[in-house]
C-alpha positions in Angstrom: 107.1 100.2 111.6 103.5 99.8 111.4 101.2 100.7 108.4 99.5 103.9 109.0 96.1 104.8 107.5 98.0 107.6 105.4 100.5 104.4 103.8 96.9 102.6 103.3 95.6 105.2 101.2 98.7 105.7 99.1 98.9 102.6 98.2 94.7 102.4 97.4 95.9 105.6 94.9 99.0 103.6 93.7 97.0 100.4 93.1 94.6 102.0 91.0 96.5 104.5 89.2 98.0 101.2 88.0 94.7 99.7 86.7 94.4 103.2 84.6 97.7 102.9 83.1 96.8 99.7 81.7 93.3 99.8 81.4 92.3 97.2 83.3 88.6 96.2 84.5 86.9 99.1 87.7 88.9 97.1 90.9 88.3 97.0 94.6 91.0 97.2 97.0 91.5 96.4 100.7 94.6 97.1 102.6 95.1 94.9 105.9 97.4 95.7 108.4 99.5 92.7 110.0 96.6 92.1 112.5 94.3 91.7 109.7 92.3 94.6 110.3 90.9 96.5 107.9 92.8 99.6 107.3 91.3 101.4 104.4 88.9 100.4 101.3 88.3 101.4 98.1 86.1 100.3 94.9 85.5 101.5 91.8 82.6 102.7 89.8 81.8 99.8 88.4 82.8 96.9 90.1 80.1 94.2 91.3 78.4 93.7 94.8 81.0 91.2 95.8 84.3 92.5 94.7 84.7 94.2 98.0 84.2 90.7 99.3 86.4 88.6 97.2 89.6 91.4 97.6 89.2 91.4 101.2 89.2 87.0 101.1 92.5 87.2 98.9 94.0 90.3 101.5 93.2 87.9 104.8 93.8 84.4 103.6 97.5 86.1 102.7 98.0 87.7 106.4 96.5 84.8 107.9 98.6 81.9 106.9 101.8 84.7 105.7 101.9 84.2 102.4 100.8 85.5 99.3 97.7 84.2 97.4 100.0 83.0 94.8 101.6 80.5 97.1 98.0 79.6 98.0 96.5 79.5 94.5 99.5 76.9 94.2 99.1 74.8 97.3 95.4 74.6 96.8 96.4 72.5 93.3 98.6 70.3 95.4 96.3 70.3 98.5 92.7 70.9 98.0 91.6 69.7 101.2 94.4 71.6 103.3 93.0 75.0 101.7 89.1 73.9 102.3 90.0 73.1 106.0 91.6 76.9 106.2 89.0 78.3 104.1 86.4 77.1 107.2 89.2 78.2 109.7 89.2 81.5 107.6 85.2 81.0 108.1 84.9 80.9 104.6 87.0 84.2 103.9 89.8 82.4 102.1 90.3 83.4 98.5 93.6 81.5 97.2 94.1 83.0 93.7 96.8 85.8 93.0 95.6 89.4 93.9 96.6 88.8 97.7 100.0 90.5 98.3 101.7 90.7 102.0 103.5 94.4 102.2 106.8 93.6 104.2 108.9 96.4 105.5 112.8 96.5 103.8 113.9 94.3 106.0 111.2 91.7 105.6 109.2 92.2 108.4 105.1 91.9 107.6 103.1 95.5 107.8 99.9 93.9 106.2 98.4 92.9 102.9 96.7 94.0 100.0 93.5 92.3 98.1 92.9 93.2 94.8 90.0 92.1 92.6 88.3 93.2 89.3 90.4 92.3 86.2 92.5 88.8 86.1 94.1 87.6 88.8 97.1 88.4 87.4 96.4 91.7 86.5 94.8 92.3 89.9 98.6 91.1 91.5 100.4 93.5 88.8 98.2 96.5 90.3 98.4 95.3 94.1 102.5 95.5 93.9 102.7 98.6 91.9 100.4 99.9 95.1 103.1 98.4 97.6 106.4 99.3 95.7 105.2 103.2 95.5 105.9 103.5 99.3 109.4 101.3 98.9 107.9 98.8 100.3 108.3 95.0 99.8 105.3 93.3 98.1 105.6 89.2 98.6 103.1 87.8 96.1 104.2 84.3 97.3 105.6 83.4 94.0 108.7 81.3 93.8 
């Protein structure tokens, strides 16, 4: 399976029929596929200059080292300089907090990523898997 730009833009919709529900801060979304190309884009009215930016850094630094930012969010804590040395490899795209969430087919094979910025990190991750799960998808955030 491969995400198509149709899947893309579902889960765009899905994402920020999220933030509506629960009123969450304008959000800008990316969707990667596994290659880490762009596949669609959206931002609210309302967001800032660099959300784009920042939700395409938490997308990529999850397809990039295959894991979600969570994990990375984490691992920075433990390793600081491991994360700076793949933020450079990254060329400075890396953003390790939660918001970056791999989409993985049923049986656990990796379709892409979303990045989602705008509201808490937290918040931002709750919005990016209810994007993923409306296509029955698998969202890893990289928690434990």
């Amino acid at each position: 399976m491969e995400l198509t730009l149709a899947d893309a833009k579902q889960i765009i919709a899905a994402t920020l029929a999220a933030q509506k529900e629960h009123g969450f801060k304008p959000m800008a979304v990316v969707v990667l596929n596994a290659s880490g190309s762009i596949k669609a884009s959206e931002s609210q009215d309302g967001t800032s200059l660099l959300r784009p930016k920042i939700a395409h850094g938490k997308a990529y630094g999850a397809v990039s080292l295959g894991m979600g930012s969570r994990a990375l969010f984490e691992r920075a804590k433990l390793e600081p300089f491991f994360i700076q040395s793949m933020n450079a490899l990254c060329d400075g795209a890396l953003v390790p907090v939660p918001g970056g969430v791999l989409i993985r087919s049923a049986e656990g094979v990796l379709l892409g990523a979303v990045g989602v910025t705008g509201d808490t990190s937290d918040n931002d991750e709750l919005c990016a898997v209810a994007g993923i799960s409306s296509l029955g998808l698998k969202a890893d955030t990289g928690a434990s």
